[in-house]
Every structure is written in structure tokens, then in C-alpha cells.
C-alpha positions as protocol buffer text, in pm:
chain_id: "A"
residue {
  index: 1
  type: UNK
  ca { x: -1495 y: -1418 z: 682 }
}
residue {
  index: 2
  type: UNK
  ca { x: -1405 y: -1743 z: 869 }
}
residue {
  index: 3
  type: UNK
  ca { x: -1614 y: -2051 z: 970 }
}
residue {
  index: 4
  type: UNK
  ca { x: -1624 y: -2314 z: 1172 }
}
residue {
  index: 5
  type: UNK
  ca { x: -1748 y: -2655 z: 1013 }
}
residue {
  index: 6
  type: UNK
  ca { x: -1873 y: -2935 z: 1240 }
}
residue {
  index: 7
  type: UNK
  ca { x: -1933 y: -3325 z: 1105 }
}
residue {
  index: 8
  type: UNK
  ca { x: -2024 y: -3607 z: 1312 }
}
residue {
  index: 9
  type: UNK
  ca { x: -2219 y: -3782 z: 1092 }
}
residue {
  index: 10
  type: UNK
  ca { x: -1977 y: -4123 z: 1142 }
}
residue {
  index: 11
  type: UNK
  ca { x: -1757 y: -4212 z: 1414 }
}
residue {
  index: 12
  type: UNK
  ca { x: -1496 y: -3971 z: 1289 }
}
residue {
  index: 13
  type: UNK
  ca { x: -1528 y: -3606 z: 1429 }
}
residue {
  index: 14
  type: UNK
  ca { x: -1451 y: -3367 z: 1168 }
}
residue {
  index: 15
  type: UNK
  ca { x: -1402 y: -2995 z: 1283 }
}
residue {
  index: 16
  type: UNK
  ca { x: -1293 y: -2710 z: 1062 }
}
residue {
  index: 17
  type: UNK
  ca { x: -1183 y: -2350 z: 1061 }
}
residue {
  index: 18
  type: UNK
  ca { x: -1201 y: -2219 z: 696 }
}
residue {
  index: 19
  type: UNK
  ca { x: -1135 y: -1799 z: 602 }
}
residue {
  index: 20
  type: UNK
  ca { x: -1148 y: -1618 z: 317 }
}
residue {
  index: 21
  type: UNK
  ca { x: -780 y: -1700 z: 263 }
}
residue {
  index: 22
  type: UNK
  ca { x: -817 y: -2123 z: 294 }
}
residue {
  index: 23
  type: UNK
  ca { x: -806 y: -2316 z: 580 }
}
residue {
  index: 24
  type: UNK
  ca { x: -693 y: -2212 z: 936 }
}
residue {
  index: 25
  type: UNK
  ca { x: -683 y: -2520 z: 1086 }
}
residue {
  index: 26
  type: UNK
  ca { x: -901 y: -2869 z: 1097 }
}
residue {
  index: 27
  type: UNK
  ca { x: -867 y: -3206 z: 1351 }
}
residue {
  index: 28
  type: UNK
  ca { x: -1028 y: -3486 z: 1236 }
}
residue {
  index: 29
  type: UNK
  ca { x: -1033 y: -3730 z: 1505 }
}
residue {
  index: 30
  type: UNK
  ca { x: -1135 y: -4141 z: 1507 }
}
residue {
  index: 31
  type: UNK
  ca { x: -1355 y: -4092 z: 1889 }
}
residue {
  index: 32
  type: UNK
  ca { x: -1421 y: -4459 z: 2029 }
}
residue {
  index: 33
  type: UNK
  ca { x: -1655 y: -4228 z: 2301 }
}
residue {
  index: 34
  type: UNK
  ca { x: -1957 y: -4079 z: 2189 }
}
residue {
  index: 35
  type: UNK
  ca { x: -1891 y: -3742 z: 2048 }
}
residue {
  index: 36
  type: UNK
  ca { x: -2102 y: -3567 z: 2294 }
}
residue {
  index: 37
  type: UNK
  ca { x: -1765 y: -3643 z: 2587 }
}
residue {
  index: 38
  type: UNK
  ca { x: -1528 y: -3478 z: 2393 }
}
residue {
  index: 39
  type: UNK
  ca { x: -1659 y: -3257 z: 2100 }
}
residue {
  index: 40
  type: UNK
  ca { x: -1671 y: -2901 z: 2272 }
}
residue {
  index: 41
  type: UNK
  ca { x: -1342 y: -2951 z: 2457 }
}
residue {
  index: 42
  type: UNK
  ca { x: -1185 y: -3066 z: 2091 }
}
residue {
  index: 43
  type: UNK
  ca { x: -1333 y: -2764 z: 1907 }
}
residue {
  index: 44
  type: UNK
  ca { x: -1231 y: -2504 z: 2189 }
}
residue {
  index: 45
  type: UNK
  ca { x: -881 y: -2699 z: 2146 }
}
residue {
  index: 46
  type: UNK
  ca { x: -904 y: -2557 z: 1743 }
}
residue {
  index: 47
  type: UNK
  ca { x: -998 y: -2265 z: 1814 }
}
residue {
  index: 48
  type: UNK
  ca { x: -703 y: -2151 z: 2111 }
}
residue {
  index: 49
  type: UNK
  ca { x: -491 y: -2326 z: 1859 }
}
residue {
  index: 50
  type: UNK
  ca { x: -622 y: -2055 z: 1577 }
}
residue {
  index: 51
  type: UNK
  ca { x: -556 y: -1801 z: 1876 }
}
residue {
  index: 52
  type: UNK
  ca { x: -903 y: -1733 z: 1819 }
}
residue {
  index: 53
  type: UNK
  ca { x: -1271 y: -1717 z: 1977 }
}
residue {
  index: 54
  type: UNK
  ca { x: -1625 y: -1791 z: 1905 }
}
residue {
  index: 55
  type: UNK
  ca { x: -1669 y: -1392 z: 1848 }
}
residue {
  index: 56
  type: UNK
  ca { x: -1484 y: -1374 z: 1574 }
}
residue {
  index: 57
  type: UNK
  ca { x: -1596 y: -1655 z: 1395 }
}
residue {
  index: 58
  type: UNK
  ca { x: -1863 y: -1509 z: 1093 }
}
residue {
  index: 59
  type: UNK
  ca { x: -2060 y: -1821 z: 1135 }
}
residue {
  index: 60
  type: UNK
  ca { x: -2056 y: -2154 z: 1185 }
}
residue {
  index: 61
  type: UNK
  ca { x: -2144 y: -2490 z: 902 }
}
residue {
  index: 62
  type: UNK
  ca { x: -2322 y: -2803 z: 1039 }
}
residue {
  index: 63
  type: UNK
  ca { x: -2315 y: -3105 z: 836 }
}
residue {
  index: 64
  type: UNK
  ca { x: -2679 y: -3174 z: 869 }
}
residue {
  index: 65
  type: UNK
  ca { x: -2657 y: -3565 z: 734 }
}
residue {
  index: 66
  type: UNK
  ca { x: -2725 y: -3832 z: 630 }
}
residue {
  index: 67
  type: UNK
  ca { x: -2533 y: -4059 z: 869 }
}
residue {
  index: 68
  type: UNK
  ca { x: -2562 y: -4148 z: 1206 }
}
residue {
  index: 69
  type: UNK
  ca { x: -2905 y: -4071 z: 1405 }
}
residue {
  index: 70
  type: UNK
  ca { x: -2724 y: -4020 z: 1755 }
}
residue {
  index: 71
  type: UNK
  ca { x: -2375 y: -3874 z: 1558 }
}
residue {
  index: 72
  type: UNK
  ca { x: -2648 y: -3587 z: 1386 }
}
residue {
  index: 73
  type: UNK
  ca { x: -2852 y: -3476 z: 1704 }
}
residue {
  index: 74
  type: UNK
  ca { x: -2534 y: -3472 z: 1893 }
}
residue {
  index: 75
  type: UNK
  ca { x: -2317 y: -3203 z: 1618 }
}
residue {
  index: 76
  type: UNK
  ca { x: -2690 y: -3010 z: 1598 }
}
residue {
  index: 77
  type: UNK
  ca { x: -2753 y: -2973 z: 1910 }
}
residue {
  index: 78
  type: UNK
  ca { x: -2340 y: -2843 z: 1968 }
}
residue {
  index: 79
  type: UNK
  ca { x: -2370 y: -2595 z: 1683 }
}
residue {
  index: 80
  type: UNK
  ca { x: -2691 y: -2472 z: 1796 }
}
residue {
  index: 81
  type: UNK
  ca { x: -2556 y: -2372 z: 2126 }
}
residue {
  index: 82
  type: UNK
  ca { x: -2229 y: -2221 z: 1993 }
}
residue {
  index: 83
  type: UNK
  ca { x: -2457 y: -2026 z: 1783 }
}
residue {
  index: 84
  type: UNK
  ca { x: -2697 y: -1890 z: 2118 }
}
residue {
  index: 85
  type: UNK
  ca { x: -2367 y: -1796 z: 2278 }
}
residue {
  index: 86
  type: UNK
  ca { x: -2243 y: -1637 z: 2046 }
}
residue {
  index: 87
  type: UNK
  ca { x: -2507 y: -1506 z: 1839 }
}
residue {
  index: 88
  type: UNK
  ca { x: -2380 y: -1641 z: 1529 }
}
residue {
  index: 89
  type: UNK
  ca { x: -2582 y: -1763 z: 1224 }
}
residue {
  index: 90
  type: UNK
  ca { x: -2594 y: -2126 z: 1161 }
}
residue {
  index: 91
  type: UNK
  ca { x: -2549 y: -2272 z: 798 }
}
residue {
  index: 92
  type: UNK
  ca { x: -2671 y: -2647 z: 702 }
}
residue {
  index: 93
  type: UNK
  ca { x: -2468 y: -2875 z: 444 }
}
residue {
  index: 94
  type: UNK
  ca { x: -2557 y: -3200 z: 327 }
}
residue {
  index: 95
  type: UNK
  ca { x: -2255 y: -3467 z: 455 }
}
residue {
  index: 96
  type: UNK
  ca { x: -2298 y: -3633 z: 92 }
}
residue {
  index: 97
  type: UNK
  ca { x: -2238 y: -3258 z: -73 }
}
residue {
  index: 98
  type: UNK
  ca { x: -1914 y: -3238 z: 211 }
}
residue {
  index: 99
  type: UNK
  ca { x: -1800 y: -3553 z: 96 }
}
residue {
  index: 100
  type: UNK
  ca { x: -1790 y: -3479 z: -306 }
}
residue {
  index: 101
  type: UNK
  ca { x: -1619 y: -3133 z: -225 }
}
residue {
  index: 102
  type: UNK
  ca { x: -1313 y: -3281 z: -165 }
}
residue {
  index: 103
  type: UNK
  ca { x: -1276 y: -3400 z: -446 }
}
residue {
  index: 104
  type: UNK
  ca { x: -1329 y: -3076 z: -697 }
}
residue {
  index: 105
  type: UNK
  ca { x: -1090 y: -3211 z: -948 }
}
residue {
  index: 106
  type: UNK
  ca { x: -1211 y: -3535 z: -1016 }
}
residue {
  index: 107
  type: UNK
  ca { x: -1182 y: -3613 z: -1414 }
}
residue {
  index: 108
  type: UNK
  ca { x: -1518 y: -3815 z: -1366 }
}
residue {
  index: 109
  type: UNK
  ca { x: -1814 y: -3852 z: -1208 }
}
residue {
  index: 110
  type: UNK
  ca { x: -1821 y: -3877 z: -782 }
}
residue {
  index: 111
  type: UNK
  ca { x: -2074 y: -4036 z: -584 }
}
residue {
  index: 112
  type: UNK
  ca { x: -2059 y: -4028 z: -213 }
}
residue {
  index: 113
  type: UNK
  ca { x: -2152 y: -4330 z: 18 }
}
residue {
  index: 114
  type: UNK
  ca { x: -2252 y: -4345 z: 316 }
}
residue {
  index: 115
  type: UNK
  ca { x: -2393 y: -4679 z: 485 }
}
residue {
  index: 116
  type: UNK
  ca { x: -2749 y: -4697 z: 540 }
}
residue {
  index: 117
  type: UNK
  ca { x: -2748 y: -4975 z: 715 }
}
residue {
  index: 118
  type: UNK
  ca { x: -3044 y: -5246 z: 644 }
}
residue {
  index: 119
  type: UNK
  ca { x: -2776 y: -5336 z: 336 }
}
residue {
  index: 120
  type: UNK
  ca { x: -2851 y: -5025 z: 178 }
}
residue {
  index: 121
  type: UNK
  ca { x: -2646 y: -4700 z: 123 }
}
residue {
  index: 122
  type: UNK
  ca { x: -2708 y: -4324 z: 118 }
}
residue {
  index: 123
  type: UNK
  ca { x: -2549 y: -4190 z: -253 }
}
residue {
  index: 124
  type: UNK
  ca { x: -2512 y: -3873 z: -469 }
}
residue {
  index: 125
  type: UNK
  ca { x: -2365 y: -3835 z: -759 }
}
residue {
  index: 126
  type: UNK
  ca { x: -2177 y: -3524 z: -877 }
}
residue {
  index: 127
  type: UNK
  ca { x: -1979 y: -3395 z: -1162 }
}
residue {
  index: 128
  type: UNK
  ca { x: -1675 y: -3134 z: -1110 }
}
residue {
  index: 129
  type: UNK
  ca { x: -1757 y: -2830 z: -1278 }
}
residue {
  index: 130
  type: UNK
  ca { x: -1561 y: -2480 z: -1311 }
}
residue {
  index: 131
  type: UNK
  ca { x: -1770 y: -2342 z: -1010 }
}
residue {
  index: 132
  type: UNK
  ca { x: -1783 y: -2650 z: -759 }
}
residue {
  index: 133
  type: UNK
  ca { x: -1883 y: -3001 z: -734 }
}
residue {
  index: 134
  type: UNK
  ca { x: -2256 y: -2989 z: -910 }
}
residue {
  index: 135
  type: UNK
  ca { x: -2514 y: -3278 z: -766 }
}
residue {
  index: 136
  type: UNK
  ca { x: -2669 y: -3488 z: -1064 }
}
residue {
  index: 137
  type: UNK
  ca { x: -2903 y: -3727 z: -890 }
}
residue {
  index: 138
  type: UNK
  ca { x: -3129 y: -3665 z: -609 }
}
residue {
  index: 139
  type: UNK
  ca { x: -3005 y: -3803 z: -265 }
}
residue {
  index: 140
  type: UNK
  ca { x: -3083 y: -4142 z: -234 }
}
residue {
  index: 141
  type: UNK
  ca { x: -3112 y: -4463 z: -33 }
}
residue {
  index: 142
  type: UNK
  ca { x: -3094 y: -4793 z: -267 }
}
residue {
  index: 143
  type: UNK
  ca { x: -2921 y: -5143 z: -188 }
}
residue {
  index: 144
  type: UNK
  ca { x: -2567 y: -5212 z: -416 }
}
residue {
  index: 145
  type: UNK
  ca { x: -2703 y: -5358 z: -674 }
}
residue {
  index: 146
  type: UNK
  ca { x: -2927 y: -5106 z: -809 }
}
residue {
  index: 147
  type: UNK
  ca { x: -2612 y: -4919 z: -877 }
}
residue {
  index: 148
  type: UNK
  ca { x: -2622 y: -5004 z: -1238 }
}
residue {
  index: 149
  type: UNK
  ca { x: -2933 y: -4811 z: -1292 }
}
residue {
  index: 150
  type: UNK
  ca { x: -2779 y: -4502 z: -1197 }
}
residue {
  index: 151
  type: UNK
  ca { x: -2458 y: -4557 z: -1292 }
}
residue {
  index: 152
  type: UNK
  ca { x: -2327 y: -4605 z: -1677 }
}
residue {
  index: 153
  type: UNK
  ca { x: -1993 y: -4426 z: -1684 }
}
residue {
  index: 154
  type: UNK
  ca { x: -1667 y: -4464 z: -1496 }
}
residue {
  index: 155
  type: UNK
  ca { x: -1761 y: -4277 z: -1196 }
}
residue {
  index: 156
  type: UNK
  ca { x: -1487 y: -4253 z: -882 }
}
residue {
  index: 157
  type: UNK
  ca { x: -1704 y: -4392 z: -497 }
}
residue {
  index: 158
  type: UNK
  ca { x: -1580 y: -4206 z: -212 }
}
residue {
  index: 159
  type: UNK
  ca { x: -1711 y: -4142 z: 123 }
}
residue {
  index: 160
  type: UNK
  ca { x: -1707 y: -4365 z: 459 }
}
residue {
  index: 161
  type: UNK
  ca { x: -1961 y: -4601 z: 298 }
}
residue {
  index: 162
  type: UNK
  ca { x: -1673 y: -4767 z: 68 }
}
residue {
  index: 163
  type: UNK
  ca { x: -1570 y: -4990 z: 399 }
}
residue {
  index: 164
  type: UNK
  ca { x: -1919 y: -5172 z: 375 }
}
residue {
  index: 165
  type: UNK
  ca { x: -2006 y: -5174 z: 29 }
}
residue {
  index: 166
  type: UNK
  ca { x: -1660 y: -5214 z: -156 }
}
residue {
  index: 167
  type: UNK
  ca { x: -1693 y: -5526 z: -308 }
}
residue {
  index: 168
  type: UNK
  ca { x: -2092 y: -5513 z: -339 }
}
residue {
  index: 169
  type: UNK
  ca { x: -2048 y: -5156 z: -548 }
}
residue {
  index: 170
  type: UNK
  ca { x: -1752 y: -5393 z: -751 }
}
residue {
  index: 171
  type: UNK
  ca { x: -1935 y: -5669 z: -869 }
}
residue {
  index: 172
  type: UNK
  ca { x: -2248 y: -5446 z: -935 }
}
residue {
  index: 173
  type: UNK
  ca { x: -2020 y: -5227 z: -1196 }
}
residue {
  index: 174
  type: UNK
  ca { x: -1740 y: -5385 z: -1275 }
}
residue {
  index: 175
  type: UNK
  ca { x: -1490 y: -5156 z: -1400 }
}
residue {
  index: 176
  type: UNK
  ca { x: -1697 y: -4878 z: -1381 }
}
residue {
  index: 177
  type: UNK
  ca { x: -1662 y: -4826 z: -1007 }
}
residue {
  index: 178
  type: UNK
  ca { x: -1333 y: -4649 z: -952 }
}
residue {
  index: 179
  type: UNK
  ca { x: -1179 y: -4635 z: -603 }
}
residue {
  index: 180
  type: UNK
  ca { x: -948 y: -4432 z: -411 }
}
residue {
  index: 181
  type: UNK
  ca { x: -757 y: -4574 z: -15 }
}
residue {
  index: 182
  type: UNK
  ca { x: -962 y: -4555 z: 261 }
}
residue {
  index: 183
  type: UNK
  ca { x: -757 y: -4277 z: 417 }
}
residue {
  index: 184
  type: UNK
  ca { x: -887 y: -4042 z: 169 }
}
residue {
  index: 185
  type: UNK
  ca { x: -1277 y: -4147 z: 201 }
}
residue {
  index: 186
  type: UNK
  ca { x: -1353 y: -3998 z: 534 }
}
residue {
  index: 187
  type: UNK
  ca { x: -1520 y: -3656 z: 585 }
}
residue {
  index: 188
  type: UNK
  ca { x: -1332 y: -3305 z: 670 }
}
residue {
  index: 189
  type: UNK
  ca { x: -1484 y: -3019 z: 852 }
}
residue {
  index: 190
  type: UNK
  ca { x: -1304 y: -2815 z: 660 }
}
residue {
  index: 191
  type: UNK
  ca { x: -1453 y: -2909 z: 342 }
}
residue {
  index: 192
  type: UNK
  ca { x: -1824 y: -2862 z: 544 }
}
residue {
  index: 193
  type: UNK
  ca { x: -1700 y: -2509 z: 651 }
}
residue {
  index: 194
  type: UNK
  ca { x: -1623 y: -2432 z: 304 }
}
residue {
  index: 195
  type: UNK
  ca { x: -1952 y: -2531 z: 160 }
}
residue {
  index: 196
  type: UNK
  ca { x: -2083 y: -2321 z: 448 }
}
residue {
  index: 197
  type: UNK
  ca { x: -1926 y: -2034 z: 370 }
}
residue {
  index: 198
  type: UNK
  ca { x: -2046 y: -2027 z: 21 }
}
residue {
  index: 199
  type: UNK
  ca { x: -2410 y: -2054 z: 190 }
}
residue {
  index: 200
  type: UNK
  ca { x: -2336 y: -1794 z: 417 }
}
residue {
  index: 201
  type: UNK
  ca { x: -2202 y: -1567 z: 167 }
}
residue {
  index: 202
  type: UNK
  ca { x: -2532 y: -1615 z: -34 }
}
residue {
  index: 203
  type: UNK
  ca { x: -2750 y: -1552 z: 281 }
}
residue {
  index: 204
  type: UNK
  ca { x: -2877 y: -1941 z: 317 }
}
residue {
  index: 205
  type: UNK
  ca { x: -2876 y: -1951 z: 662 }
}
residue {
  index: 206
  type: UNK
  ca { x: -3132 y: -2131 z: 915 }
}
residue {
  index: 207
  type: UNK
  ca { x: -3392 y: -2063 z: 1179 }
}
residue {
  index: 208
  type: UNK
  ca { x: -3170 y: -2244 z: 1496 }
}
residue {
  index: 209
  type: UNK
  ca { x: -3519 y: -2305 z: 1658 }
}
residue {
  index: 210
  type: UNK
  ca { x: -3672 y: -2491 z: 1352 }
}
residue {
  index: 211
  type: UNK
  ca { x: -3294 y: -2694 z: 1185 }
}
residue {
  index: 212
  type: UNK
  ca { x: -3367 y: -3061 z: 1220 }
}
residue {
  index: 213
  type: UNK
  ca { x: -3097 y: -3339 z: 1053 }
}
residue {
  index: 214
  type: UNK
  ca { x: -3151 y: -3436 z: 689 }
}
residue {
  index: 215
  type: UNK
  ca { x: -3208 y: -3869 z: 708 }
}
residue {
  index: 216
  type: UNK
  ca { x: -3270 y: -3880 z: 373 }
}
residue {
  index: 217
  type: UNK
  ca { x: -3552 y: -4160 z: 441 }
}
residue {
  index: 218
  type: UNK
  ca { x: -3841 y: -4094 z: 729 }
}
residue {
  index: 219
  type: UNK
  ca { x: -3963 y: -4375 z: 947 }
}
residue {
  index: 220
  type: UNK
  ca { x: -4157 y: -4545 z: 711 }
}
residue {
  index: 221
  type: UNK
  ca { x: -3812 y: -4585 z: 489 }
}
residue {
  index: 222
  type: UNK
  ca { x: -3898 y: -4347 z: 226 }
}
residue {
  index: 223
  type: UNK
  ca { x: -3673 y: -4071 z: 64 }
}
residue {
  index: 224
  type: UNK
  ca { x: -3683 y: -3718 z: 128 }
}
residue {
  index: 225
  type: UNK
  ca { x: -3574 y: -3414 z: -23 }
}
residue {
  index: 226
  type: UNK
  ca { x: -3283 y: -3172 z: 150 }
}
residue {
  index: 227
  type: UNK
  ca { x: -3515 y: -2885 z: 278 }
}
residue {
  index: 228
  type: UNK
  ca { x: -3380 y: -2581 z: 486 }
}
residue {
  index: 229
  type: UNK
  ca { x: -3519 y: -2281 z: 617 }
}
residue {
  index: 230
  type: UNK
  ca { x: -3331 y: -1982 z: 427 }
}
residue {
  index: 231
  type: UNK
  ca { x: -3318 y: -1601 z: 607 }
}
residue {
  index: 232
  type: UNK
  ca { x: -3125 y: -1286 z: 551 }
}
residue {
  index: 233
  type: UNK
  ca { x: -2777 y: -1352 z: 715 }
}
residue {
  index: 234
  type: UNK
  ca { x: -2728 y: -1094 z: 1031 }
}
């Protein structure tokens, strides 16, 4: 089985190439363009580099947000594409759920951040378990300082969000907000290609025609669940 795994969710594009083995290969690349000038040149790049092709790819992973409105619609639209060219099934992941994966061995409790702009933040928690990174919380949009009302153990913030929010999250907590470098807070595409494999393995794959990004909150500012169309895989 291998996948590719798309984010572009923040100004970072993250593209994977995950097998049954680990990880082929991944760029993750800072774009000051919008992702739509470079992103299919970047993953053909990955994929020549792999010495491989969009046929034998099993599927691909699309990190289906929250994050950026124009970022989202650009990677959908991309993946959905790939996947009429090729034919290949397309499997949605959550960008706070890609996030917490990489970080599987985490002693305590992860929540990913994302900024939400408005002074708010999209966050999950999750707790490492013997089978994965399990989600504790509902996704959710809420300003720093209702932190503490989610929050009562040491719990470890990751995710691109910790540039904005740092030192709101710090004086909401205290010592209960743990924090790793910057360099380590920014979203892989190999980590969504591994989620997506997972999926794909468990037949959890979408209707191209009907996949829409996740916002988290609609127009009127109110959260929403994660929903997904689920078929049998081809």
C-alpha cells in the first residue's frame, strides 16, 4: 500500500509519500506564492524522486482542515483531480488529528492549535494510547482564555497556532501548558498520509463529487462536527 498525503491548511505545503514499510519520502516547503503556482509541480517533484507515478499510488490523504479557507479549496480541489486521473480513492483527515499524530509518544495530553483568527483558535485534545493518538474533546473554536475550562492537567500545545497564541495559552495555564520549538509545530504530509492509510485500510473513503473542507465553525461562527461520506474502497 502507499499514499500520498497533501496539507495546505497554513502557508507551509506539506506533501507525503507513506507505504506499508514507513515513509518514502515527504517535502515540506515554507511557499511565499499561493500554493495553487507550485503545488502539482512540487508533488510530481516527490513522486519522480520516489521513481514512482500516480498509478501506483493505492490512494491518496487530504488534510481536509481546519486552517486556511483559500489554503483548503486549493489542496481539495488538487487531490480531487489527481484522484479523476488516476482513478484513485480519496481519504479525508482532520489537520488537528495530522497534527497530534506526530506526536504518538507524548507522556501527556496533546492539543493541537491552529489560529482561528478573530483572537480565537481551532483545538483538540488527545491522549497517546497503544493504538494511536485518541481525540478527547470535540473540535473546537474558543478564544485563549477559555483554555482553563478544558484544560486541568499538564498537557503539551503543538501545532502552527503556538506562533499566535504562545503567551495567551501561558498566562491562561500557567505551568500547565507545556511547549515544544517552533520547528517541530508545523504539519507533515507524511503524518496526513499515515492517518490516511489507516482510513483507507478500513474502507473510509469519500464521494470526490460531494468532499467539502471541514471549518470547524459555519458562517454564522458556530462549531461543527467532522462529517465524511464513507464507501467501500475500490
Amino acid at each position: 500500500m502507499i499514499v500520498l498525503g497533501l496539507d495546505t491548511s497554513t502557508s507551509i505545503a506539506g506533501i507525503g509519500l507513506v507505504s506499508s514499510n514507513g515513509t518514502l519520502a515527504e517535502l515540506n516547503i515554507n511557499l511565499e506564492t499561493a500554493h495553487s503556482e507550485r503545488l502539482l509541480s512540487n508533488i510530481d517533484y516527490l513522486l519522480n524522486l520516489s521513481d514512482l507515478s500516480l498509478g501506483d499510488l493505492t490512494g491518496l490523504s487530504i488534510s481536509i482542515g481546519p486552517g486556511s479557507f483559500t489554503g483548503l479549496r486549493i489542496g481539495l480541489a488538487t487531490v480531487k483531480g489527481l484522484a479523476y486521473a488516476s482513478n484513485k480513492p480519496i481519504v479525508a483527515v482532520s489537520t488537528l488529528d495530522a497534527i497530534a499524530e506526530q506526536f504518538w509518544c507524548a507522556w501527556c495530553p496533546v492539543a493541537a492549535v491552529l489560529d482561528a483568527k478573530k483572537g480565537q483558535l481551532y483545538v483538540a485534545v488527545y491522549q497517546a494510547r497503544r493504538d494511536g493518538m485518541k481525540r478527547i474533546m470535540p473540535y473546537s473554536v474558543l478564544a485563549p482564555e477559555e483554555l482553563p475550562g478544558i484544560v486541568n492537567v499538564k498537557t503539551l500545545f503543538v501545532g502552527p497556532g503556538i506562533s499566535t497564541f504562545k503567551k495567551e495559552i501561558s498566562k491562561a495555564l500557567k505551568e500547565k501548558a507545556l511547549f515544544l520549538p517552533q520547528d517541530f509545530c508545523y504539519i507533515r504530509g507524511d503524518s496526513v498520509a499515515r492517518i490516511g492509510m489507516e482510513k483507507l485500510a478500513d474502507g473510509e473513503v469519500e464521494d470526490a463529487d460531494e468532499l467539502e473542507p471541514f471549518y470547524v465553525r459555519d458562517s454564522d461562527a458556530q462549531p461543527r462536527d467532522f462529517k465524511r461520506t464513507r464507501r467501500s474502497a475500490c
